[in-house]
C-alpha positions, 0 to 999 in steps of 0.5 A, a space after each residue: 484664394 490669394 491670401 491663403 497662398 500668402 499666408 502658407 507659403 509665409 509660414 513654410 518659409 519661416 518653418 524652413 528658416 528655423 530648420 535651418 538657422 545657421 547656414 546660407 538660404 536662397 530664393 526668388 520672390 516668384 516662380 514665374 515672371 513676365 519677360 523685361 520685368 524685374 524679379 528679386 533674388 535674396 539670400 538670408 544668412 547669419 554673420 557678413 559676407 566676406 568681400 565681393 559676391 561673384 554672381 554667375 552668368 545667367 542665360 536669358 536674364 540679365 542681374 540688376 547689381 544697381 538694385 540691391 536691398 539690405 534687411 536685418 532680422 531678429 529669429 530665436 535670439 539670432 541675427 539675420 540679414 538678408 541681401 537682395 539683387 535684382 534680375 530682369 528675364 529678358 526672353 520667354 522660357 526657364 531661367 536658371 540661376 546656378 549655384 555659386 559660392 559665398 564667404 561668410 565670416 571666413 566659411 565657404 557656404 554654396 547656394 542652391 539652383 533655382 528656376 524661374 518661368 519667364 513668359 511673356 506679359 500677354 500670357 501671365 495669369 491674373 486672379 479674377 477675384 470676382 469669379 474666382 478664377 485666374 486668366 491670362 492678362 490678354 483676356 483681362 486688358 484688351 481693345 478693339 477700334 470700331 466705326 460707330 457709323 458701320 459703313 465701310 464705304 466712304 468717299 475721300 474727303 468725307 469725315 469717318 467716325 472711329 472709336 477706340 475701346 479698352 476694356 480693363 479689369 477693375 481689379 487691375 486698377 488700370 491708368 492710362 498712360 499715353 493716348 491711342 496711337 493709329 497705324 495704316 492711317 497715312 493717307 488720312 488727316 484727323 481732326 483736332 479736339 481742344 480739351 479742357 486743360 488747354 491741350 490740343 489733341 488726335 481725340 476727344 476727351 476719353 470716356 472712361 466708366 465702369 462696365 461689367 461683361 461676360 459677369 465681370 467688372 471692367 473699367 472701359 475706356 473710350 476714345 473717340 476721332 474722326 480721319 478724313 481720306 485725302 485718297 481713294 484706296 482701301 485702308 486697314 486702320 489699327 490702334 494701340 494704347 499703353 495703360 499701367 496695370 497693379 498685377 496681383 501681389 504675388 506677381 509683383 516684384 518685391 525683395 524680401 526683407 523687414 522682419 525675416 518672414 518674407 511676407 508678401 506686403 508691399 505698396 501697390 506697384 504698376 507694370 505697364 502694358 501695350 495693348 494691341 486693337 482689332 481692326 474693323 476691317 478694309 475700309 474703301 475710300 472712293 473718289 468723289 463724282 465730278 459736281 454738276 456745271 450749272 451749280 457752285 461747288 461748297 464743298 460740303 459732305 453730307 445732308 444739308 440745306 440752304 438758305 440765303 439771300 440779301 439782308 435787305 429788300 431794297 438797297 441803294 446804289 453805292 451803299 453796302 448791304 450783305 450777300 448770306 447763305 446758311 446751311 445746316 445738318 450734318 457732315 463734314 464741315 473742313 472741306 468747306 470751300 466758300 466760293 468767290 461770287 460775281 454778281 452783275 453790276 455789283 461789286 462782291 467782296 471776299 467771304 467770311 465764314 462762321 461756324 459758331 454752332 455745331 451743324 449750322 454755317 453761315 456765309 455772308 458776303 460784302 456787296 455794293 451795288 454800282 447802278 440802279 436798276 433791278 437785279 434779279 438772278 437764279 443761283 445754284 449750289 451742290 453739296 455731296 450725299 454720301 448715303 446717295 452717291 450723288 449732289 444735292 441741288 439747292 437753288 436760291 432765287 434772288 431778287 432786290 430792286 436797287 434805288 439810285 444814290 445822290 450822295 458821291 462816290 469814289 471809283 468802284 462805288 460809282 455808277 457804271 465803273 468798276 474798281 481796279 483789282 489789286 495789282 493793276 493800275 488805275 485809269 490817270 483821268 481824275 474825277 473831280 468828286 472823288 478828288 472832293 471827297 477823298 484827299 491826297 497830301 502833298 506834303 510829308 508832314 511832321 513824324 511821330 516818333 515810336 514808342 509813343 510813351 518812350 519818346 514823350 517821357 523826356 518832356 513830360 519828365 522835364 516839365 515836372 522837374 522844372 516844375 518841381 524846380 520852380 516850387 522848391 525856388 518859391 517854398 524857399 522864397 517865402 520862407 526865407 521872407 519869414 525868417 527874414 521877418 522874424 529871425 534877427 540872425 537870419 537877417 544878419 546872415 542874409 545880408 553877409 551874403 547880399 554884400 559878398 558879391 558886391 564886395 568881389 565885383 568892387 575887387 575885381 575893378 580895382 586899378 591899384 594896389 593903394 585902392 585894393 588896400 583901402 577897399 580891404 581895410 574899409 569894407 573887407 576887415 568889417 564883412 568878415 569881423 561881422 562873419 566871425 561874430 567878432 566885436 565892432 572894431 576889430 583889429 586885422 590882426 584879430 580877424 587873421 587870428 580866427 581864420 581857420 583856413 591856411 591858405 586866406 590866413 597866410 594871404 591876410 597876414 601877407 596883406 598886412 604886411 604889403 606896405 613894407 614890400 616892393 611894388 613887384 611883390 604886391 603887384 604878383 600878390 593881387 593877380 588875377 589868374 584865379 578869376 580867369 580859372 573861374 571862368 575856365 570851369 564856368 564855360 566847361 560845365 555850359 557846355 557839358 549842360 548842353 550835351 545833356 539838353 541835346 541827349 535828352 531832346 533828340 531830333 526827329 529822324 528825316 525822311 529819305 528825300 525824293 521818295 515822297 515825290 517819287 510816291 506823289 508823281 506815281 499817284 498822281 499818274 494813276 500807278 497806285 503800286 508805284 506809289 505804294 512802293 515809293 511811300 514805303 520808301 519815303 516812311 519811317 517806321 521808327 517815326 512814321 509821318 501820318 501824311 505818308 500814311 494816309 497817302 499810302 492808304 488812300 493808294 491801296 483804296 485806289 486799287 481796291 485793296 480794302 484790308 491794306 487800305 484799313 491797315 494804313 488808315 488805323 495807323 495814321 488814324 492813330 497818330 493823328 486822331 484829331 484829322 477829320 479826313 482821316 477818321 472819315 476815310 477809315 470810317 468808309 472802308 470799315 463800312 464796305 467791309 461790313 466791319 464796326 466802327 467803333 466797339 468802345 462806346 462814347 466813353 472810349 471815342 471821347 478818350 481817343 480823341 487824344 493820342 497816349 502821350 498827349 494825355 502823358 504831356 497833360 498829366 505832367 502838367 497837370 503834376 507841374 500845376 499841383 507842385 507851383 500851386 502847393 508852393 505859391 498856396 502863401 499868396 493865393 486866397 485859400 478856395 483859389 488855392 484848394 480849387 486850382 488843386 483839385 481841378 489839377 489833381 483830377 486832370 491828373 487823374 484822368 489823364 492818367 487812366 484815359 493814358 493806361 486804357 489807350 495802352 492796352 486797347 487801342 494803342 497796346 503795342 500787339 494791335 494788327 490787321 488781317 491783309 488780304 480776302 481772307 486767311 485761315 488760322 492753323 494749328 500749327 506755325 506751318 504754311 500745311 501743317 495742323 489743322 484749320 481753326 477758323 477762317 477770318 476775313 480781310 481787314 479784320 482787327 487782330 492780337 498778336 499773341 506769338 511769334 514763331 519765325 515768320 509764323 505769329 500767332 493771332 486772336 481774332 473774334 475769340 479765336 486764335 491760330 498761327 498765320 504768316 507774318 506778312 498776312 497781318 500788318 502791325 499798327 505800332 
């Protein structure tokens, strides 16, 4: 049907064109338009245009004078050319373009009137090729929000499933443009769905396919989210989206040009179009019941059950074992709340909560038992049902024998104590076990200047200039002992400038002028007739002849003549004021040579004095806060001590903060790898906080037996050893020689890799440590904003990804979020 309206109003318009080729005409590529949308005005004439067209006023419509399009055509041997100018019908109704004159070639030719329907985009009429029919474009693209669980009751808190659905016309070629967006929603949060490209999104990647309905063809589209109600109330959720649809041709806007005939050909061209959902109806939120006393709380919505208990069936006093509780089924997983535990002579550390899979949740707790005995103990935790209205019950029996310990224990870990809470100070009295096993250093100690590469690449450059320095001296050496051997005039040469020096020493501890000349005429007059190449027995005269330099010539010409002077010239000609400026220049250069071995070898940064004392007084008086904050004062992070860091370790593992204690202990472990205490104390706090010792295998514990810039140290070493043996290789046995090269190129080699590996793992500069019990990844770098991505536990190891002013983005355990910077402690 379309194309038969194309190709006859194609040909009543070039039937109209050859009734009237001389002559003005005019019209509009459609008769009805959608309101806001542009439409072409075109007028077809013989001749040009005589100066500026005067368009009229038009009553709601605006004319588009930047969208203008030119066309030349060839009808019965005659030229015409069309001009086409844009309008936009800005409100429903009939637009009227008046008649207005127009010059062409000096002859006043007037338009005719012309109306255009402007309608709204919802009312213009779409072809259904299927059917064969034509609809409004509101019945071809619609969508309505549904709720897949069809209840309209909920509780506050309690996930809703809402599903978006947009039925579009094949014919149509729907795109989407921009996601649905939903109204009377306020007091909801939605959930955030990661999409396969890395965007993060309200709503899960659409669903989009191919549908018939009512015997038509659609393409469907459909979007799926869940809200949580933060409130009770009653809520009315609506949805709208924006999709770009190819109305037919002819009602596309397009000019008439190309040929003259004005036929409806063109590209295909979108128009976009907002479509409004229908609303599932008022939805009631209630308010959650209040949870039975006698039973933990989690916070869970939905059908779940539980499971847990102790990983062990016997445990020891003193040694950690695991607290876990499992739960699986459905619901709402983000109003999980772990709950701090407290069990009888047991200490129990903060959770960590893991939901790898989908329905299925596990929470596992750090537990240290503190006295033999027998612990037996009746728990109960509450979920909420929302199909029932009430709390589901679960109850865990626990039973675990606990033998007693021989081995020592620090405080918190002993029989019948406790460990002291953050913030709270220790008891003074000292316990001669912990003071065996866990030390505190006395003394500051040496600092390691940060970064640890920067601050070694000046030795190690150093050494490898020196050694490069000392292996160009010996190549020289030993070739010159060759040439010496085997190059007569090379010998001569050598000996000129063996005997040069002597010569000027001889000069300068000359006492007389009678002296001076005999010394010239006896050694001076040879030396340089065997440096000019001059024959045996030279003359003076000779000699001065060949000098090319002006200044030595006029000076042995002088020489020559001093004889004849008066002993006031001579003594003025030999002075020694040249000997003195030498010297000057000498001391100069010392002294600029020392700037530069000073510049290139700086002094470590002090301390502030007195706080290290300050810190070891509070320690030693059982005030771990103090101490904490007099060796923050006494610390340089640009050249931090691992003495004062050990100590500050150890002063947070007093008071019980295990993730401050790891945090400081990784530091000073890392500046001194080879500190036996150290290593072992990091080793217990990554025990009692049930995290691994070492993930690098014995490749990587033999590697970080040593810091980066040792390996840097050892490497240029290693390259100072190649360049001295490659030099001295003339006086070494052969294997001797090729076996000391080999041995140091793959110390090189290693030292090398074993250095780049340190770099990015465990020295790379982005390493932190998560403080605190526990600390939630949110999506967005807000302290409420975005939604929760996962919840780690304290002490756990992290990479700083981003910074966002006092927000950082960290990875932990394969996912990342956005935290407060002071929550995570950097290890460089």
């Amino acid at each position: 049907m379309g194309n038969v309206k194309k190709f006859l109003s194609a040909i009543l318009f070039f039937a109209a064109v050859l009734a009237s080729a001389a002559g003005l005409q005019v019209s509009v590529d459609r008769d009805t338009v959608p309101e806001n949308e542009v439409f072409y005005f075109t007028m077809e004439f013989e001749g040009s245009i005589d100066g500026p067209i005067s368009l009229p006023e038009l009553s709601g419509g605006d004319w588009l004078t930047n969208i203008r399009r030119n066309g030349v055509s060839i009808l019965n041997g005659k030229r015409v050319n069309t001009l086409s100018v844009g309008i936009r019908g800005t409100a429903p109704g009939t637009l009227v373009i008046p008649a207005f004159k127009v010059k062409i070639d000096g002859r006043e030719e007037q338009t005719q009137k012309i109306e255009v329907k402007v309608v709204p985009l919802s009312e213009m009429q779409v072809d259904d090729r299927a059917g064969g029919s034509a609809t409004r474009l509101s019945d071809a693209v619609f969508g309505e929000l549904t709720l897949p669980d069809k209840r309209q009751t909920y509780y506050v808190g309690e996930a809703i499933p809402m599903r978006v659905t947009v039925l579009a016309l094949s014919e149509l070629q729907p795109r989407l443009n921009r996601l649905p967006e939903l109204t009377g929603t306020s007091d909801l949060v939605s959930r955030s769905y990661q999409w396969p490209d890395g965007r993060t999104s309200n709503f899960a990647e659409p669903d989009i396919r191919q549908t018939v309905q009512n015997g038509k063809r659609f393409i469907r589209f459909d979007f799926d989210t869940v809200m949580r109600p933060l409130k009770p109330g009653k809520i009315e959720p609506k949805a709208s989206l924006t999709l770009s649809v190819a109305l037919p041709d002819e009602q596309r806007s397009r000019p008439s040009f190309g040929f003259g005939f004005g036929f409806p050909f063109s590209d295909v061209e979108y128009t976009t179009y907002k479509v409004e959902t229908s609303s599932p109806g008022a939805i009631e939120i209630k308010s959650l019941p209040p949870a039975p006393k006698d039973a933990v709380n989690l916070g869970l919505l939905g059908r779940w059950t539980l499971t847990g208990g102790f990983d062990r069936k016997e445990a020891k006093a003193g040694e950690a074992l695991s607290f876990f509780l499992e739960l699986k089924g459905s619901g709402t997983i983000e109003t999980l709340s772990a709950p701090k535990l407290a069990f009888e002579n047991m200490r129990v550390f903060p959770p960590e909560v893991q939901k790898d899979k989908p329905g299925e949740i596990r929470i596992s707790y750090a537990v240290v038992p503190l006295k033999a005995g027998e612990f037996s103990k009746t728990m109960k935790f509450a979920t909420f049902d929302p199909a029932t209205g009430s709390y589901a019950v679960h109850e865990l029996d626990l039973r675990l024998p606990v033998a007693p310990n021989d081995l020592p224990m620090t405080p918190g870990y002993s029989t019948g104590e406790a460990a002291p809470l953050s913030g709270e100070a220790a008891p003074a009295a000292a316990d001669p076990v912990q003071s065996a096993q866990h030390l505190h250093r006395t003394s500051p100690g040496k600092t390691v200047p940060l970064p640890l590469i920067r601050h070694a690449l000046p030795p190690a450059a150093a050494i490898v200039l020196l050694a490069a320095i000392a292996a160009l001296v010996i190549e020289l050496a030993a070739r010159r002992k060759h040439r010496m051997q085997n190059d007569p005039e090379f010998r001569r040469v050598r000996l000129l400038k063996k005997e040069v020096p002597k010569l000027i020493a001889r000069l300068k501890n000359t006492r007389s002028e009678e002296e001076f000349l005999q010394l010239l005429s006896v050694s001076v007059h040879p030396l340089l007739a065997e440096a000019l190449r001059l024959p045996p027995g030279a003359t003076p005269s000779e000699i001065t002849a060949k000098i090319e330099d002006p200044a030595l010539k006029a000076f042995l010409e002088s020489v020559q003549a001093a004889e004849f002077m008066p002993a006031a010239a001579r003594h003025k000609l030999f002075s020694k004021e040249n000997v003195e400026l030498l010297s000057a220049g000498l001391r100069k250069y010392a002294a600029l040579f020392l700037l530069f071995v000073l510049a290139v070898f700086p002094a470590g940064a002090a301390e502030k004095p007195g706080a290290f004392e300050q810190g070891g007084a509070a320690f030693a008086a059982g005030d771990y806060p103090a101490a904490i904050r007099h060796y923050r004062e006494a610390l340089n992070d640009r050249a931090p001590s691992p003495h004062i860091l050990y100590n500050l370790g150890e002063a947070a593992y007093r008071l019980g903060d295990l993730p401050l204690a790891k945090g400081y202990f990784e530091r000073a472990h890392r500046l001194a790898p080879l500190d036996p205490v150290i290593t072992e104390d990091l080793r217990q706090v990554n025990t009692a906080l049930k995290l691994p010792e070492y993930d690098g295998g014995a490749v990587g514990r033999y590697r970080d037996a040593l810091r980066p810039d040792w390996y840097l140290m050892i490497a240029a070493t290693a390259l100072a050893v190649l360049a001295v043996a490659g030099a001295v290789r003339r006086k070494l046995p052969p294997l001797l020689t090729r076996t000391a090269l080999l041995c140091a190129a793959a110390v090189f080699v290693l030292a090398s890799t074993a250095m780049y590996f340190q770099m990015h793992t465990t020295y790379r500069p982005e390493r932190a440590v998560v403080l605190g019990s526990s600390l939630e990844l949110r999506s967005l770098p807000a302290a409420s904003s975005g939604s929760v991505v996962a919840v780690v536990s304290g002490g756990s190891d992290a990479r700083i990804l981003d910074r966002n002013g006092d927000f950082v983005r960290i990875g932990v355990n394969g996912q990342d979020g956005w935290v407060p910077a002071e929550k995570v402690m950097p290890i460089f």
